[in-house]
N, CA, C and O of each residue as an XYZ file, in Angstrom:
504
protein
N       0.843     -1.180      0.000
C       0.000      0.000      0.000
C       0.887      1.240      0.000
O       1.898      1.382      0.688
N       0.371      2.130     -0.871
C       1.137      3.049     -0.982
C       1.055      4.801      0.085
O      -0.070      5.300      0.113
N       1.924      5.402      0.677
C       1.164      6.182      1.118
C       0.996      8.013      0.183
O       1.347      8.162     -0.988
N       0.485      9.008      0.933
C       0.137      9.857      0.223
C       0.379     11.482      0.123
O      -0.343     12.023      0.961
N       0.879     12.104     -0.358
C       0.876     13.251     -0.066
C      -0.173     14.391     -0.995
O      -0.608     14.299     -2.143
N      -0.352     15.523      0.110
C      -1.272     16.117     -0.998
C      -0.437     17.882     -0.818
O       0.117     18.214      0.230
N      -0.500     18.528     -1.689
C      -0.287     19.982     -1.233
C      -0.907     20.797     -1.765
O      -1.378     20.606     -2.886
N      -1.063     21.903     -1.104
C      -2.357     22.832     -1.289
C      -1.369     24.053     -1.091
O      -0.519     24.350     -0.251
N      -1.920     24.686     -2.367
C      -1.240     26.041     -2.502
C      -2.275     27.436     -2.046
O      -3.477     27.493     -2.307
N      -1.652     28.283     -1.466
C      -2.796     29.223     -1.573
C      -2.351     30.220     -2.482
O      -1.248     30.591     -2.885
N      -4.095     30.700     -2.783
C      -4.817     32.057     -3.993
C      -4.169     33.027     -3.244
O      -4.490     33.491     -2.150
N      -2.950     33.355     -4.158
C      -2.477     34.805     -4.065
C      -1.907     35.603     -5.436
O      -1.570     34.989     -6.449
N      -1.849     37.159     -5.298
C      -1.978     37.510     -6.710
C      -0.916     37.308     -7.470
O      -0.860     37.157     -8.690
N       0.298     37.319     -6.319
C       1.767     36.848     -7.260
C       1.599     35.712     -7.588
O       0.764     34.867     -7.265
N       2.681     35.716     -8.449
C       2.546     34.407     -9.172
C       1.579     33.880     -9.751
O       1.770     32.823    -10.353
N       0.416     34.415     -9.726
C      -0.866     33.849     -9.787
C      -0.978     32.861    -11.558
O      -1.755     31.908    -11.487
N      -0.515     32.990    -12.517
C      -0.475     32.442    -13.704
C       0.401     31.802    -13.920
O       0.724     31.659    -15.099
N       1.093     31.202    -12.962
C       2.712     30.680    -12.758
C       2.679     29.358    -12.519
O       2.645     29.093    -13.721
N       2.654     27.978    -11.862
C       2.570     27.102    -11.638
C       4.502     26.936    -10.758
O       5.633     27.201    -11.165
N       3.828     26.260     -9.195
C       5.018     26.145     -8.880
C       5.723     24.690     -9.214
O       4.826     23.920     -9.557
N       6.823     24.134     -9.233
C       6.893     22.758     -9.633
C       7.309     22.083     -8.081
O       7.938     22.809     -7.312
N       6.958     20.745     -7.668
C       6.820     19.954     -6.691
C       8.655     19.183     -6.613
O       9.033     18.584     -7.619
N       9.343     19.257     -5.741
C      10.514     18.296     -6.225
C      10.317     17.607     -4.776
O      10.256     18.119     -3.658
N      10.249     16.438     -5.143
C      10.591     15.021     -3.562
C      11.971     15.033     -4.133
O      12.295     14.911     -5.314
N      12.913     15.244     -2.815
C      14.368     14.496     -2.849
C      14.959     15.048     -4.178
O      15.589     14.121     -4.688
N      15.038     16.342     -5.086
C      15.203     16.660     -5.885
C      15.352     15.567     -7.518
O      16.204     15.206     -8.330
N      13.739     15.409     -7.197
C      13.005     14.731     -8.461
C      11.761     15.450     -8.444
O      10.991     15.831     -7.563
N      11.815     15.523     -9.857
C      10.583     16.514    -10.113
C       9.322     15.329     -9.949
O       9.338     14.248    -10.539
N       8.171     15.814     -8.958
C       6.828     14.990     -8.913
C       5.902     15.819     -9.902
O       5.258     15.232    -10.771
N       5.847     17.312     -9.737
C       4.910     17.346    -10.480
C       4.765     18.823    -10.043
O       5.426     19.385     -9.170
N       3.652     19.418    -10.909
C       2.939     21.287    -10.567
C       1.894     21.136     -9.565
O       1.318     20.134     -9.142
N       1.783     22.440     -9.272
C       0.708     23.171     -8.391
C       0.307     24.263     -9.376
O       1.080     24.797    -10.172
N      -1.424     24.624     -9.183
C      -1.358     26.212     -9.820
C      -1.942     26.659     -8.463
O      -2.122     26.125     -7.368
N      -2.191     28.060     -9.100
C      -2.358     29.020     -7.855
C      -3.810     28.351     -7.257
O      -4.545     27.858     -8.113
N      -4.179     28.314     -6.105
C      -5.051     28.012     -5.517
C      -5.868     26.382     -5.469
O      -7.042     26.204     -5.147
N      -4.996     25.440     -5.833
C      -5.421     24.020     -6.184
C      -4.576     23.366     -5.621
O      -3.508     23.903     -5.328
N      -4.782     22.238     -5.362
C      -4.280     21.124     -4.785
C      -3.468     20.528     -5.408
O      -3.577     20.851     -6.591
N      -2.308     19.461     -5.183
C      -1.932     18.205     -5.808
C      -1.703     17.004     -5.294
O      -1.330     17.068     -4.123
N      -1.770     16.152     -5.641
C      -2.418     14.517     -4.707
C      -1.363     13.801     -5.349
O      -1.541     13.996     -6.552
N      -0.221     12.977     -5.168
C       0.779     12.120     -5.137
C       0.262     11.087     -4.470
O      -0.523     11.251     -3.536
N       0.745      9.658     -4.983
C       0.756      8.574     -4.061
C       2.711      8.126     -4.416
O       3.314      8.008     -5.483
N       3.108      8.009     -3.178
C       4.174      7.892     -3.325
C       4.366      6.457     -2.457
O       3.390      5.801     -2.091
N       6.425      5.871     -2.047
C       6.358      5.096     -1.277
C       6.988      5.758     -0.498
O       7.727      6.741     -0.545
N       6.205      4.408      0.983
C       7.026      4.992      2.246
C       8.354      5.296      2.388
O       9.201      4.715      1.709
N       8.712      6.368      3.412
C      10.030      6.353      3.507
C      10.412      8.064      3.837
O       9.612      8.964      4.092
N      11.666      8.128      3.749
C      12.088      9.512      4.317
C      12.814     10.518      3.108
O      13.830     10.241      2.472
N      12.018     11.707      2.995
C      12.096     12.551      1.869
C      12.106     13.976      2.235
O      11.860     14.362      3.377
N      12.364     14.673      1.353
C      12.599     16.224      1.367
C      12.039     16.554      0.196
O      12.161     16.038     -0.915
N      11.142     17.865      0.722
C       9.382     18.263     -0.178
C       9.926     19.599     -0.170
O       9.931     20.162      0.925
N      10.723     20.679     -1.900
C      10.996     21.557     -1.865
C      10.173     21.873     -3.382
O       9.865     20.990     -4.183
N       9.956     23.061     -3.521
C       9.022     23.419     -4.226
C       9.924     25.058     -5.051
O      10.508     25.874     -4.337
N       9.833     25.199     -6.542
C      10.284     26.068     -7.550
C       9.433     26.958     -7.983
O       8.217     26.816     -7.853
N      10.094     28.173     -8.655
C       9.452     28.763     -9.679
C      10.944     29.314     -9.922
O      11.829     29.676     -9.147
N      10.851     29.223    -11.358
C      11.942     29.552    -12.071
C      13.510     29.530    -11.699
O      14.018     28.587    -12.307
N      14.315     30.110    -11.049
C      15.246     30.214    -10.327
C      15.508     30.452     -8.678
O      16.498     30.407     -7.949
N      13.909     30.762     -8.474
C      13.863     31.296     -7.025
C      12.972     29.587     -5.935
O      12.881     28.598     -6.663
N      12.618     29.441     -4.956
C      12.252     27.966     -4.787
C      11.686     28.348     -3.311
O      11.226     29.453     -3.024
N      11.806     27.185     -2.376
C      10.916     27.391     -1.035
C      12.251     26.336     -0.104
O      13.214     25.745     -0.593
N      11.812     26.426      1.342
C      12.867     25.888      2.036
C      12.944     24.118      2.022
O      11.877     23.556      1.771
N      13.787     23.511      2.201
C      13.744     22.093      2.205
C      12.995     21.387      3.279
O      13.488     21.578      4.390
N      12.078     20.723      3.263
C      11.412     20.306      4.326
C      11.455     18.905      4.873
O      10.381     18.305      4.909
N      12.143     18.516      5.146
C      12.240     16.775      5.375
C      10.996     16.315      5.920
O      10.273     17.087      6.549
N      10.625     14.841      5.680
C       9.515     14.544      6.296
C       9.426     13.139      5.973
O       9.760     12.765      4.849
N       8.852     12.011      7.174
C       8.650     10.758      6.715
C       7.041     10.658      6.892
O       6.134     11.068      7.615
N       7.307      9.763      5.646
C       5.993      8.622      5.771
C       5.836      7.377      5.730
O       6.495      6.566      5.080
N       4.820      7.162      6.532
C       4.689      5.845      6.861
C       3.466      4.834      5.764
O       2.452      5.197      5.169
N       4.020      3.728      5.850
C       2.643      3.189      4.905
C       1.293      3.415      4.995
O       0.922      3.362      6.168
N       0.273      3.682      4.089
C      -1.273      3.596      4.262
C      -1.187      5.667      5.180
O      -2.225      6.248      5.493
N      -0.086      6.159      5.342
C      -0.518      7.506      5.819
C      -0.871      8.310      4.774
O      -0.870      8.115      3.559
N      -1.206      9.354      5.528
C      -1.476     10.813      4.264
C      -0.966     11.660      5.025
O      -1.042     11.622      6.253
N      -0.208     12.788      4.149
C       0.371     13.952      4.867
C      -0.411     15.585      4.443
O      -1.590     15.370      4.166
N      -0.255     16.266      4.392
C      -0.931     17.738      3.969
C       0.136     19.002      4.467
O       0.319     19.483      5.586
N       0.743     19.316      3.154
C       1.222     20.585      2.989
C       0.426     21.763      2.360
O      -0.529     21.590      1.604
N       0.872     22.896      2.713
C       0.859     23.770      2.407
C       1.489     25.010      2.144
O       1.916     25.522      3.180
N       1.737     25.806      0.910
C       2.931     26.137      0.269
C       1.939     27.822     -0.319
O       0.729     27.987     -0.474
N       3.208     28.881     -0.523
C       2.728     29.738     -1.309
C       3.782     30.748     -1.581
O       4.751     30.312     -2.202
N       3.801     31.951     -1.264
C       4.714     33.110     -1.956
C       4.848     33.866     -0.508
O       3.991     33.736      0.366
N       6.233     34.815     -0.329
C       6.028     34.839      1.167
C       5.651     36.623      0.954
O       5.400     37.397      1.877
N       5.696     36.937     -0.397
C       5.012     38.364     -0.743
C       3.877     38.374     -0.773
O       3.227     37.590     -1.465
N       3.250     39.487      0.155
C       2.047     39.105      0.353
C       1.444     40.884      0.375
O       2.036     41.901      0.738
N       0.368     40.739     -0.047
C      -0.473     42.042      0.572
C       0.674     43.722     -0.220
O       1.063     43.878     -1.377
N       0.847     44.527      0.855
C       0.952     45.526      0.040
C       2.648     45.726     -0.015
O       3.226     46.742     -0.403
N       3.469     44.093      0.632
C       5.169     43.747     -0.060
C       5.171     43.918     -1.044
O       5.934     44.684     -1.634
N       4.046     43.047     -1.662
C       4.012     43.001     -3.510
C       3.865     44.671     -4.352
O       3.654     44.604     -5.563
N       3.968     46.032     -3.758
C       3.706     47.022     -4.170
C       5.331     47.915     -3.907
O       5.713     48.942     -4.467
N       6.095     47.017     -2.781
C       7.190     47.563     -2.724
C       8.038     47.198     -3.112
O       8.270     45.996     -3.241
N       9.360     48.806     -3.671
C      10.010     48.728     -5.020
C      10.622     47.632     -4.780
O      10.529     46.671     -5.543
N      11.400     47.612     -3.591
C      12.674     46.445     -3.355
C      12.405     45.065     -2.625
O      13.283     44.400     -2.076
N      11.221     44.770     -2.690
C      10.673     43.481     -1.450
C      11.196     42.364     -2.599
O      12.196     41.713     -2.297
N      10.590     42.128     -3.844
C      10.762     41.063     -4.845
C      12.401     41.226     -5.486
O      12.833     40.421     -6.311
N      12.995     42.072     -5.109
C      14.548     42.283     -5.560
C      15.658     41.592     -4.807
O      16.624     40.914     -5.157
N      14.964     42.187     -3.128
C      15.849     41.866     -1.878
C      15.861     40.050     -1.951
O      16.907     39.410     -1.852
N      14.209     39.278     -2.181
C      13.899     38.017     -2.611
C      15.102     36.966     -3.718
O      15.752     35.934     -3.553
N      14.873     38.027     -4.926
C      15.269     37.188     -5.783
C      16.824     37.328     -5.672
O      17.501     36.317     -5.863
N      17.249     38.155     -5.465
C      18.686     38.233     -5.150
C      19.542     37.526     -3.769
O      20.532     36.807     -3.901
N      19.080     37.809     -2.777
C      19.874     37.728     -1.555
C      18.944     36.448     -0.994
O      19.725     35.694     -0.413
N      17.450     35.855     -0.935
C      16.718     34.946     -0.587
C      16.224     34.144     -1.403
O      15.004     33.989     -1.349
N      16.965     33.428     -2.354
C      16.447     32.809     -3.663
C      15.674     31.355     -3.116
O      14.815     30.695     -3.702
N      16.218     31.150     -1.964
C      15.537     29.521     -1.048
C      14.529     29.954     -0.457
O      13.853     28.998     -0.077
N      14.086     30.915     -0.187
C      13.069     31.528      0.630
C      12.126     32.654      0.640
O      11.638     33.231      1.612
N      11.914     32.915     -0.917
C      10.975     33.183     -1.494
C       9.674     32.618     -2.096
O       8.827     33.305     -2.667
N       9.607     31.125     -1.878
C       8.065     30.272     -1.513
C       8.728     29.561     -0.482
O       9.894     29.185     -0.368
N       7.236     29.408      0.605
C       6.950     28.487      1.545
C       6.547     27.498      1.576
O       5.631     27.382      0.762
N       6.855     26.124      2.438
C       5.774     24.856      2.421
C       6.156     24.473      3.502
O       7.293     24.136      3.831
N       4.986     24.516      4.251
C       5.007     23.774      5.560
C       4.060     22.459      5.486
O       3.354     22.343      4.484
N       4.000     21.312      6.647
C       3.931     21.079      6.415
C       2.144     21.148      8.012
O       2.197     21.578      9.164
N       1.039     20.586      7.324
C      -0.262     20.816      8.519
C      -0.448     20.073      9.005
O       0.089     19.066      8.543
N      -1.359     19.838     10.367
C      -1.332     19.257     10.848
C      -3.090     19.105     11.056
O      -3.756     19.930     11.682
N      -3.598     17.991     10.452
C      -5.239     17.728     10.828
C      -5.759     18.385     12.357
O      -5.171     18.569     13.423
N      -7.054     18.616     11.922
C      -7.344     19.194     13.340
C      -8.060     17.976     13.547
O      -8.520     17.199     12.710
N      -8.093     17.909     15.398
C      -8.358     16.561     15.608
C      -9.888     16.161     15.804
O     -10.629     17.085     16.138
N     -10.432     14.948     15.643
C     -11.451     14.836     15.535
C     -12.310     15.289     16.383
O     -11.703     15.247     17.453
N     -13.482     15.750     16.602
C     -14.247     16.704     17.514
C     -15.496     15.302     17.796
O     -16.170     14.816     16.888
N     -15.537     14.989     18.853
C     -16.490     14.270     19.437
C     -18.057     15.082     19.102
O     -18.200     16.289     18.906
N     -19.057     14.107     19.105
C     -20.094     14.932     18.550
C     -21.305     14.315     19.640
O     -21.810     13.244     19.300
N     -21.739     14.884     20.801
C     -22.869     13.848     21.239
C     -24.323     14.487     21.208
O     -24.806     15.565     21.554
N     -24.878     13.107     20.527
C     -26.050     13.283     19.959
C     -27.356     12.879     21.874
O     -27.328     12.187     22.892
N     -28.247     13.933     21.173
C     -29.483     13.589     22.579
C     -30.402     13.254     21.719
O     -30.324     13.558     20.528
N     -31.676     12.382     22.394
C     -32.535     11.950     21.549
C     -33.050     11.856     23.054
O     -32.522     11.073     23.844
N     -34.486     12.992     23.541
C     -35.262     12.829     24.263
C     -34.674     13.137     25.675
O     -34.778     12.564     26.759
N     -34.260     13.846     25.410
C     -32.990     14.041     26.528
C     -32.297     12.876     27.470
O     -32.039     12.926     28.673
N     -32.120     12.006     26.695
C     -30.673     10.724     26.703
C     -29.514     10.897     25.608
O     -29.719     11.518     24.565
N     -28.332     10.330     25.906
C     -27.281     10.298     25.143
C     -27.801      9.383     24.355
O     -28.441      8.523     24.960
N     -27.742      9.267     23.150
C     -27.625      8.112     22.046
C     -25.847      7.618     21.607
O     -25.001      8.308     21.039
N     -25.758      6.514     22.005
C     -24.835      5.740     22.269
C     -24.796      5.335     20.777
O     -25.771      6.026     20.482
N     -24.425      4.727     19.519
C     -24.568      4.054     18.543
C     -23.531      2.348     19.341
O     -23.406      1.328     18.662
């Protein structure tokens, strides 16, 4: 059984027509576009999830998986809001921070929320 990774980019205006590319262990898996997901089934084992656009990229993230798991990243541009309007924010980036001009972390499920049901004012047990 194989296990899974998925990453989820977020809708932002940079980059927005760009597609970032996915590298496990510096092998290309595959794109992201702006605001969509991507779903890998990979094998278990211990890897590093770094992510491109053109010459500039995101930090190296090591991470294992285990068989039959699923993991969930999330990745984007670290210009944001009204950076993207200033002269030197995307200069200072591409020049001096070329590893750390996209992000991917990696999330963590929120945990399941117990739900108890009343029926007549008793707990219903299933």
């Amino acid at each position: 059984m194989a296990a899974t990774i998925e990453i989820a980019r977020t809708s932002q205006w940079v980059n927005r027509i760009r597609e970032y590319v996915i590298l496990l262990s510096d092998v290309r898996l595959g794109e992201v576009k702006d605001g969509e997901k991507a779903l890998f089934e990979i094998e278990p084992g211990e890897y590093e999830l770094q992510l491109t656009i053109d010459w500039c990229g995101s930090n190296r993230l090591p991470f294992t998986i285990a068989e039959g798991e699923r993991l969930l990243f999330r990745c984007g541009c670290r210009i944001r809001g009204f950076d993207y309007f200033h002269p030197f924010t995307m200069l200072y980036y591409v020049l001096y921070k070329k590893d750390r001009y996209l992000y991917v972390v990696e999330e963590t499920p929120p945990p399941a929320r117990k739900v108890d049901i009343f029926i007549a004012g008793q707990r219903y047990e299933p």
